[in-house]
C-alpha atoms as one frame of an Amber mdcrd trajectory, in Angstrom:
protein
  15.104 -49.231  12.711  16.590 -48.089  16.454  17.831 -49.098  19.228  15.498
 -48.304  22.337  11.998 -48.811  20.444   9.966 -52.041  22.127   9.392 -54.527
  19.421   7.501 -57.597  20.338   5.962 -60.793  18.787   2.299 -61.859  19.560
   0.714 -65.402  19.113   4.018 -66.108  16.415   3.346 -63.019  14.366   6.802
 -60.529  14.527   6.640 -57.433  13.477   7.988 -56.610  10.128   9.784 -52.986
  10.027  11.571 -52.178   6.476  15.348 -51.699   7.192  15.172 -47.793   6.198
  12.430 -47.514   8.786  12.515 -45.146  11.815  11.279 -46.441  15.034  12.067
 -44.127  17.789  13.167 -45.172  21.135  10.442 -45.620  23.448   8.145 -46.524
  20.552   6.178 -49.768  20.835   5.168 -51.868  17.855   3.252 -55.297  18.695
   2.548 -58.264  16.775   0.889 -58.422  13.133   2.695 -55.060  12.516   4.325
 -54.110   8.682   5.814 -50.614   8.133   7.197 -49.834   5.175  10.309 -48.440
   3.525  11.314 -45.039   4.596   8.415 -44.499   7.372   8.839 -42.956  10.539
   7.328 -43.702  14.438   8.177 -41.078  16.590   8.562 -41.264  20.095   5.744
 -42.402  22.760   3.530 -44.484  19.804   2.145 -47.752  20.439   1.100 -49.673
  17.327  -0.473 -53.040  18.389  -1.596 -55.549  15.672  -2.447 -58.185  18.186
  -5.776 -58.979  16.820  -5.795 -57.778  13.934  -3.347 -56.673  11.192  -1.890
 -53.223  10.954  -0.071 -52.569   7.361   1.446 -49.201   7.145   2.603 -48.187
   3.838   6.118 -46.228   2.623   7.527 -42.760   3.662   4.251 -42.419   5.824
   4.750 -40.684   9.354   2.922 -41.477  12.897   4.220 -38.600  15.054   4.546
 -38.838  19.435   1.624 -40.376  21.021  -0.253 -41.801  18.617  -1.572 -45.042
  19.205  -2.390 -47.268  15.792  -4.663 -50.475  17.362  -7.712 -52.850  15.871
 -10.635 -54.441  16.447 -11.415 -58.234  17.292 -14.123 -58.462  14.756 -12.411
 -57.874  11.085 -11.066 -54.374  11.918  -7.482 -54.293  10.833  -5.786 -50.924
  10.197  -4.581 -49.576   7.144  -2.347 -46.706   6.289  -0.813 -46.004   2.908
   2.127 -44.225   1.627   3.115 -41.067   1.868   0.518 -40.592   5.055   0.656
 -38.168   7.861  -0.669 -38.541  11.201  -0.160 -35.794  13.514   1.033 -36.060
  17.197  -1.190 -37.836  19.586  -3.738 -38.882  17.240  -5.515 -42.017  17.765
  -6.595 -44.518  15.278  -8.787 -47.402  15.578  -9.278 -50.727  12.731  -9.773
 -47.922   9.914  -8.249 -47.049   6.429  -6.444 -44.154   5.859  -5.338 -43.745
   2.126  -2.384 -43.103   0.117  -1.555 -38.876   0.836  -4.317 -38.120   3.510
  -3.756 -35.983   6.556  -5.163 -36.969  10.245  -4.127 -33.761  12.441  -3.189
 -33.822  16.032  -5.532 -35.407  18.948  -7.828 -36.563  16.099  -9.512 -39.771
  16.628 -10.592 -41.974  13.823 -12.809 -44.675  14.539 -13.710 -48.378  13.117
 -14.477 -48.954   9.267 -13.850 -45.374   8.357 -12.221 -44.396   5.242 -10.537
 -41.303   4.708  -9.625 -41.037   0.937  -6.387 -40.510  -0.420  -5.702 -36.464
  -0.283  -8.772 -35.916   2.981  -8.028 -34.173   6.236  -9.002 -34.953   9.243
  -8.603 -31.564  11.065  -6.583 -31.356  14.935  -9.030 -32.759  17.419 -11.796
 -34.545  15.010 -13.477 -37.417  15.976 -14.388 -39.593  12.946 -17.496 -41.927
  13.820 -17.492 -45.583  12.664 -18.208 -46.081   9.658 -17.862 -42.551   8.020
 -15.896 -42.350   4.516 -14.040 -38.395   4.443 -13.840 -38.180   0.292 -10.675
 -37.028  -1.346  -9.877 -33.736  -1.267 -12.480 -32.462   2.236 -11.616 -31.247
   5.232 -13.479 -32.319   8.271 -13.420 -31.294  11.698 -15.420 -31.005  15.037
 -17.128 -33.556  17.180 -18.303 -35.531  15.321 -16.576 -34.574  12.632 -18.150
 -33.248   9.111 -17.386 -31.463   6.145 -15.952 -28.530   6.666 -14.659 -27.494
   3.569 -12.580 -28.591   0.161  -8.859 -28.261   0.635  -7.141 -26.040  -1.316
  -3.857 -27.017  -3.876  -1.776 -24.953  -1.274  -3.000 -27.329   1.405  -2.332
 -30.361  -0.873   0.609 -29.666  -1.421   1.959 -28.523   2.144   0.554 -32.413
   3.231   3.106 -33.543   0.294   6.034 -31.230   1.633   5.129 -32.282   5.453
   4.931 -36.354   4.705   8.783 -35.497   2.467   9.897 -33.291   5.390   8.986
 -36.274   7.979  10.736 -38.806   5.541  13.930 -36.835   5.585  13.706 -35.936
   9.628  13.365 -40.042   9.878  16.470 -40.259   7.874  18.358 -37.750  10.347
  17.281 -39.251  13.354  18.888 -42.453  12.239  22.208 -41.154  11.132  22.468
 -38.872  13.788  20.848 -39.165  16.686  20.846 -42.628  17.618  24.136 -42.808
  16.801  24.759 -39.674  19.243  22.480 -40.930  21.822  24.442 -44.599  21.781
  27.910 -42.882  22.609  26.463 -41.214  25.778  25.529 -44.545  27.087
């Protein structure tokens, strides 16, 4: 974890961060909140399980700005392992599957689905409801298929989410440490 990052209880439920975890100072995670082993929050998210559940899986990143929340009615949030979301993306009571790819200032919406190995291109928005099938891209407002991905692009979303998990694992040694003996 880190020292700096807000981490709060809500109606009894505390947050439950694996000990490998990065949370960056200035981070926020709230309530009915589990992020697994070797994940990374970067700096500015807010991830709020307050009504809802948010499970985030293992050696998944959610870069600056991006706020994780849910919805009152059965909308928890899901992420799996070895997930990238990209900075200031905002995601709302959906799933997003083991190896998919939201891109920066995407927004992705109630009861969608995207599929482990999908893209949600930089700036989507992702309607409720809408399942993006393993191995698309999709893009624009609202979003659609755009294209299948290509095993290049597959495997530069496996590099980035092993890049992110090593970057987590600097911070912690590193930084925080560095940032502590300034104070």
């Amino acid at each position: 974890m880190s020292s700096g990052a807000i981490i709060l209880p809500y109606r009894g439920k505390q947050p439950r961060i694996a000990a490998d975890a990065f949370i960056a100072p200035g981070a926020v995670v709230i309530g009915d909140v589990e992020i697994g082993p070797g994940s990374s929050i970067w700096f500015g998210c807010v991830i709020r399980g307050d009504l809802n559940p948010i499970r985030i899986g293992s050696r998944t990143n959610i870069q600056d700005g991006t706020v994780i929340h849910v919805a009152s009615a059965d909308g928890p949030a899901h992420i799996g392992n070895d997930v990238t979301v990209g900075h200031m993306a905002l995601i709302h009571a959906c799933t997003l599957a083991d190896r998919s790819f939201v891109g920066m200032k995407a927004l992705v919406m109630d009861k969608v689905v995207v599929e482990s190995g999908a893209m949600v291109a930089a700036g989507a928005l992702v309607t409720p409801g809408k399942r993006v099938p393993a191995g698309q891209l999709w893009s624009g407002s609202p979003a659609r298929l755009m294209r299948e991905l290509t095993a290049d692009e597959l495997d530069h979303h496996r590099k980035v989410a092993e890049n992110y998990v090593a970057l987590g694992v600097e911070y912690r040694a590193n930084v925080l440490l560095d940032a502590g003996s300034a104070l």
